[in-house]
C-alpha positions in Angstrom: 67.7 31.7 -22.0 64.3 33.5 -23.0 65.0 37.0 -23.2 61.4 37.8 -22.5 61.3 35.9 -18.9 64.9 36.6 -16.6 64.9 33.2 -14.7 66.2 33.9 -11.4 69.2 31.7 -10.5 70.6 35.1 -8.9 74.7 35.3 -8.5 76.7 37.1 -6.4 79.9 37.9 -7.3 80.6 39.0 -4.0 78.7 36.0 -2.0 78.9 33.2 -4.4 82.2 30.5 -4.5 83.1 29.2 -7.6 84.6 25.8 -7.5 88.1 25.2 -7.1 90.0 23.3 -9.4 92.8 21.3 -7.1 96.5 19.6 -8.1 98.2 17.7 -6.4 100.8 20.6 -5.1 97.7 22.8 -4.0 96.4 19.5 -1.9 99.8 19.0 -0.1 99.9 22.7 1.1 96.1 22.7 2.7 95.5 23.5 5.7 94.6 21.0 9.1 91.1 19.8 8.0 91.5 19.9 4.4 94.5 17.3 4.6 94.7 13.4 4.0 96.7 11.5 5.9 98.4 8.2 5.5 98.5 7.3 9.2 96.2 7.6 11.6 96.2 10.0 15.0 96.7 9.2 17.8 94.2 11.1 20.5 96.4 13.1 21.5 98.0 14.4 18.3 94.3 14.6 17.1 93.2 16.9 20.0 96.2 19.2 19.3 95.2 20.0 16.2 91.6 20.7 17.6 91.8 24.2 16.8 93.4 24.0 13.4 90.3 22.1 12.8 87.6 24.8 14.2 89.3 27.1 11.7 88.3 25.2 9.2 84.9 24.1 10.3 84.0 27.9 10.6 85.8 28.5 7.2 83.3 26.0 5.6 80.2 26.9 7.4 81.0 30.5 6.4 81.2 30.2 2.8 78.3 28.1 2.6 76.4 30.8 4.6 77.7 33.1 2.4 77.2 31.5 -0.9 73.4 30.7 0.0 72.5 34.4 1.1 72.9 34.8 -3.0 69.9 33.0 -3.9 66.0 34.1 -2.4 64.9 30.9 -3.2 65.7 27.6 -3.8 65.5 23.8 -3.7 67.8 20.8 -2.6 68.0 18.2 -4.3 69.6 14.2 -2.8 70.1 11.5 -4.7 72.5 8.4 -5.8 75.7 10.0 -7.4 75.5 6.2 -9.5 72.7 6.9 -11.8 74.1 8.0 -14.8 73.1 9.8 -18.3 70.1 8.3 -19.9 68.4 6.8 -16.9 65.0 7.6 -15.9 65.9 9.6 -13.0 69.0 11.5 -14.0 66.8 12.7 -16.8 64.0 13.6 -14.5 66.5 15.4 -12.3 67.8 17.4 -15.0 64.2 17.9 -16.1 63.4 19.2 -12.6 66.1 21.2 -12.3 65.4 23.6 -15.6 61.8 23.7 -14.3 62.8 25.1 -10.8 65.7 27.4 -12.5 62.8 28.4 -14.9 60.7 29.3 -12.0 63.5 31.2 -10.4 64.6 29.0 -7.4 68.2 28.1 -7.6 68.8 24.3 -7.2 71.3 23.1 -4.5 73.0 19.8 -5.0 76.1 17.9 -3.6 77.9 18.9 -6.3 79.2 15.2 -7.6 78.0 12.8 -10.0 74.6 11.2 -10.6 71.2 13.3 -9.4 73.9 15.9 -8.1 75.0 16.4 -11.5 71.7 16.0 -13.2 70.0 18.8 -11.0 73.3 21.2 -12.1 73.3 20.3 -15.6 69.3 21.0 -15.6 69.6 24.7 -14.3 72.9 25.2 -16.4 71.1 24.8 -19.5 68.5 26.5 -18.0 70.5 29.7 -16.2 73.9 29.4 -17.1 74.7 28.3 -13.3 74.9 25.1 -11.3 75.7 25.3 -6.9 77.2 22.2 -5.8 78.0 21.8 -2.1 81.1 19.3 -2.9 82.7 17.0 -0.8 86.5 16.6 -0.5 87.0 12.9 -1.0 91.0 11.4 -1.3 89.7 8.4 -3.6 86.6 9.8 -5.2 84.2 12.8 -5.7 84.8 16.0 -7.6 82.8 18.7 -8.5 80.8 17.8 -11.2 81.7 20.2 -14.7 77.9 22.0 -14.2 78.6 23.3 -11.2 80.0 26.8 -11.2 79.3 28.1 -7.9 79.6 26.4 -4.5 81.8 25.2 -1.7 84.4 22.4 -1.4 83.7 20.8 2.3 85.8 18.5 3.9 83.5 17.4 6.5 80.4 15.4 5.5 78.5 17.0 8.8 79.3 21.1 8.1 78.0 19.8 4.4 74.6 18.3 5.9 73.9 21.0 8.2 73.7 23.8 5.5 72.5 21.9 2.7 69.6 21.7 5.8 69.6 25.6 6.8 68.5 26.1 3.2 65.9 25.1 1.2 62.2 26.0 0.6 61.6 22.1 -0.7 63.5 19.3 -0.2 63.5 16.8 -3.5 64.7 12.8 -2.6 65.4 11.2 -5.9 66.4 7.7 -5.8 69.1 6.4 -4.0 71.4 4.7 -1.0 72.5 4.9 2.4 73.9 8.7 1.8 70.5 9.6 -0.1 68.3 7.8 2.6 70.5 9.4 5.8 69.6 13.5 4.4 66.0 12.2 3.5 66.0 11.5 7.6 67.8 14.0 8.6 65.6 16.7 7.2 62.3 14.5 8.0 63.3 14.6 12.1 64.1 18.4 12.0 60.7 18.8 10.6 59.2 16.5 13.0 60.8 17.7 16.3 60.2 21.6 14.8 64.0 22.2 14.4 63.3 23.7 11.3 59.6 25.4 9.6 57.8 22.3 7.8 58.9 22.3 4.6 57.8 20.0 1.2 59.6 16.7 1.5 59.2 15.6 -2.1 60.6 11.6 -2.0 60.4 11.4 -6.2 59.7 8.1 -7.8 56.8 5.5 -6.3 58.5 2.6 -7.6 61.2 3.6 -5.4 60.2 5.4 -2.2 56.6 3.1 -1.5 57.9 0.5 0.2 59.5 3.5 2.2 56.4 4.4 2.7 54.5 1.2 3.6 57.7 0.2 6.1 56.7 3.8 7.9 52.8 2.7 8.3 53.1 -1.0 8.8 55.7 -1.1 10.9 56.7 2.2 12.4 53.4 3.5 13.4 50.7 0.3 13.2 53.3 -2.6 14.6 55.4 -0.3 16.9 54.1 2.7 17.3 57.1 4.6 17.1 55.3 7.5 15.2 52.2 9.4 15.3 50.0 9.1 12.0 50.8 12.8 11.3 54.1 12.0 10.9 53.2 10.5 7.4 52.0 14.0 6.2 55.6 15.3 6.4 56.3 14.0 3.2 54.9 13.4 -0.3 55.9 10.3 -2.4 55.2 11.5 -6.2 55.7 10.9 -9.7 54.4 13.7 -11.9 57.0 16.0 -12.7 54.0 19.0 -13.1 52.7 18.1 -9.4 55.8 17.9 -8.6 56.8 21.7 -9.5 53.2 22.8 -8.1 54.3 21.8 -4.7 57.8 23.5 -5.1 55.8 26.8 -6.5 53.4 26.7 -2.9 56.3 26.5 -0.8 56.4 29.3 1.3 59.5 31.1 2.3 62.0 29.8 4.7 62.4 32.6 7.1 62.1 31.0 10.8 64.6 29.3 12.4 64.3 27.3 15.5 68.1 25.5 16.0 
C-alpha cells in the first residue's frame, strides 16, 4: 500500500463479517434455512418451518445491511465464476478492482470463483481486503481465499436484493444466465425508478454487443417493447481508463425509492 495515499476500502470491525470457515459438524447443527436436506417437504412441513425461515431471512438481510454501512462507496461487480487465472477478463477484473480500491470505493462481489474472485483478489492486493456476498451451495461455491469480509447467504434472492441496495456503479463482466439475470435485475430497477440511475458498465464489446444490438433491433425497432432511452441506461465499454472515469462521476447513492 502507498503510504503517501490511504486507499479507502474502510473496515469496520464492528459492522463488517468476516467469512466463516464451515465443517461438516458446524453444517449439521445450522439452523432452518441454512440446512440441506436429502428429501424434499412436503407443503405442509415446509409452511411449518415458515418462521424458522424468516429468522433467517432477517438474519441475512441484517448482516448484509450491516456489513455495507462500512464502506461510503463502492462498486459491484457480476460475472462468470468459470473464467479462471490468466484469462482476459479475470485479469481485467482484478485490474479493475485495485483501480477502484485505489480510488477508495470498496468492490462488492459474490464472493466465489471467477470475476468474483478476480475483483477480491484485485482490492486485496490493493487494500489488504476483499467483500464477498457468498452463496451457501451443498455441491459447490465457497468463499473465494481474497475475501475477508462479507456474508454467507443461503438464499440466492436476500443475496440479489442487497448486492442491489448498494452500489454507486454496477460493473457486468462476461458471463451466463446468473451474470445476465443481475445485469437485468439492476437494468429494470433503474428503468421503472426503483432505485437512483446508476452507471451500468456491461465490460467487454466482444461480449455484451450483440446484447446490445438484440436490445435495438429487436426490443425497441421490431417490437417496441422499450423506449429508445432505455438504451442510455447502460454503457458497453472496453477501456479500463474510461471505464474508471465513469465509476469516479458516479454520484452517491443516497435515495431510495423500494
Amino acid at each position: 500500500m502507498n503510504e503517501e495515499k490511504q486507499y479507502s476500502c474502510p473496515i469496520s470491525e464492528t459492522a463488517g463479517h468476516t467469512k466463516l470457515e464451515r465443517s461438516d459438524q458446524e453444517l449439521s447443527k445450522k439452523e432452518v434455512g441454512l440446512q440441506h436436506f436429502e428429501d424434499a417437504h412436503t407443503t405442509e412441513e415446509f409452511l411449518a418451518m415458515t418462521e424458522e425461515r424468516m429468522i433467517q431471512i432477517n438474519k441475512e438481510l441484517r448482516q448484509a445491511f450491516e456489513t455495507i454501512s462500512a464502506y461510503p462507496k463502492s462498486v459491484t461487480f457480476f460475472g462468470s465464476a468459470r473464467l479462471k487465472e490468466g484469462s482476459e477478463y479475470y485479469e481485467k477484473a482484478r485490474r479493475l478492482g485495485n483501480m477502484c480500491c485505489q480510488e477508495g470505493f470498496a468492490v462488492i462481489t459474490g464472493g466465489g470463483p471467477g470475476i468474483m474472485e478476480a475483483g477480491n483478489r484485485g482490492t486485496f492486493e490493493g487494500c489488504g481486503s476483499g467483500v464477498g456476498f457468498n452463496i451457501v451451495l451443498p455441491f459447490e461455491q465457497s468463499a473465494n481465499k481474497y475475501v475477508t469480509h462479507g456474508v454467507d447467504f443461503q438464499y440466492f434472492f436476500t443475496r440479489k436484493f442487497t448486492m442491489n441496495f448498494t452500489g454507486e456503479a454496477y460493473l457486468c463482466f462476461p458471463g451466463g444466465f446468473g451474470t445476465m439475470d443481475e445485469f437485468f435485475e439492476i437494468l429494470t430497477l433503474v428503468q421503472t425508478k426503483k432505485v437512483e440511475r446508476v452507471p451500468i458498465i456491461l465490460v467487454g464489446s466482444e461480449f455484451w454487443q450483440p446484447i446490445l444490438d438484440y436490445s435495438k433491433n429487436v426490443l425497441l425497432d421490431k417490437f417496441g417493447t422499450i423506449s429508445p432511452e432505455d438504451l442510455d441506461l447502460f454503457h458497453v465499454m472496453d477501456d479500463d481508463e474510461e471505464i474508471m472515469n465513469l465509476v469516479k462521476q458516479a454520484p452517491l447513492r443516497e435515495k431510495y425509492y423500494n
